[in-house]
C-alpha positions as CSV (number, residue, x, y, z in Angstrom):
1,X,39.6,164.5,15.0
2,X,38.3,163.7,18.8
3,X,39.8,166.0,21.2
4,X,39.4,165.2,24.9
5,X,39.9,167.9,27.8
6,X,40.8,168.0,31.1
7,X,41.5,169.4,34.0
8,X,42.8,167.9,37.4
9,X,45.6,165.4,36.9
10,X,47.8,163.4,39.7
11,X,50.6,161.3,39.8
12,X,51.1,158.7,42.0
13,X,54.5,157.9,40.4
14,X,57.0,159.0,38.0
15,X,55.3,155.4,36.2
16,X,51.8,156.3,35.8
17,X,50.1,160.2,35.3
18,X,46.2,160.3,35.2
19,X,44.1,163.2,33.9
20,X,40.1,163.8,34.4
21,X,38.1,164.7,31.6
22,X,35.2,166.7,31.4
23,X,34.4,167.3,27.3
24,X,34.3,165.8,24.2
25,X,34.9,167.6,21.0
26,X,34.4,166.0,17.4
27,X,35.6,168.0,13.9
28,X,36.0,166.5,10.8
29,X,37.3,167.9,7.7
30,X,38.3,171.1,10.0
31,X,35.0,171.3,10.5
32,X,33.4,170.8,14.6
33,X,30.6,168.2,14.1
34,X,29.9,168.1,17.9
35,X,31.1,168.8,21.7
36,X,29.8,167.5,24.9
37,X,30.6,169.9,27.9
38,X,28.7,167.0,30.2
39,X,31.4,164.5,30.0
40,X,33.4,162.7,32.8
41,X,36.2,160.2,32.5
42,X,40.0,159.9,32.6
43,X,43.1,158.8,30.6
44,X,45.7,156.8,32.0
45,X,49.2,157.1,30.4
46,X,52.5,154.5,31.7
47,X,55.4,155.3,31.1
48,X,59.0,154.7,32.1
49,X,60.7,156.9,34.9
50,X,61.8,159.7,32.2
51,X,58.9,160.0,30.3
52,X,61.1,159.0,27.1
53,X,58.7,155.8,26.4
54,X,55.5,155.6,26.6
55,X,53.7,151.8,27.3
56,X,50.5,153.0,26.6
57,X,47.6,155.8,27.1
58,X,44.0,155.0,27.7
59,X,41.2,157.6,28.2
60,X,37.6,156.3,29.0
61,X,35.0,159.3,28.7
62,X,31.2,159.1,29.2
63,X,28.2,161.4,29.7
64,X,26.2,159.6,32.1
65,X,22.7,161.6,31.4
66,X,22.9,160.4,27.7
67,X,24.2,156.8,27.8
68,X,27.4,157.6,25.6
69,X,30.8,156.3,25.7
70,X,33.8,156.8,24.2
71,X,37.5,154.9,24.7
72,X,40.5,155.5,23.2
73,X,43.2,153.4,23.6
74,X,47.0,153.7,22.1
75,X,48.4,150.7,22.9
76,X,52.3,149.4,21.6
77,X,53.5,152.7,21.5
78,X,56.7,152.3,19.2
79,X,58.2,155.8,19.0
80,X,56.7,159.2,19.9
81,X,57.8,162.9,18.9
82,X,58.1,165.0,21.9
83,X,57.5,168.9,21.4
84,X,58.9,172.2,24.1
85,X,56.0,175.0,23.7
């Protein structure tokens, strides 16, 4: 499993949200196999006005210092489950 985190997001419409990224974790089997605190990027998710479809989400990350680059694209989103915490 790749988790990305962020922190500062914006949203220069109701169309298109961006959030920065600043690490990189990496578990498998439940187990973490590696995190990069060093990272910088951002995903880019558009969507429609009401946030009920989703057209895609695409997050870039990269740690300058050690050449490595990650993207992760979901692209032809059909359907989505949407969760209140």
């Amino acid at each position: 499993m790749f988790t990305v985190v962020g922190g500062s997001d914006r949203q220069p419409n109701l169309e298109n949200y961006y959030v920065s990224l600043d690490k990189i974790i990496v578990d498998k089997n439940g187990k973490r196999e590696a995190q990069d605190s060093n990272m910088e990027g951002e995903c880019h998710f558009k969507m429609n006005k009401d946030a009920t479809k989703f057209y895609f989400i695409k997050c870039d990350i990269y740690n300058r210092a050690k050449g490595s680059m990650y993207n992760f694209y979901l692209e032809n989103i059909s359907g989505f489950d949407r969760k209140e915490f």
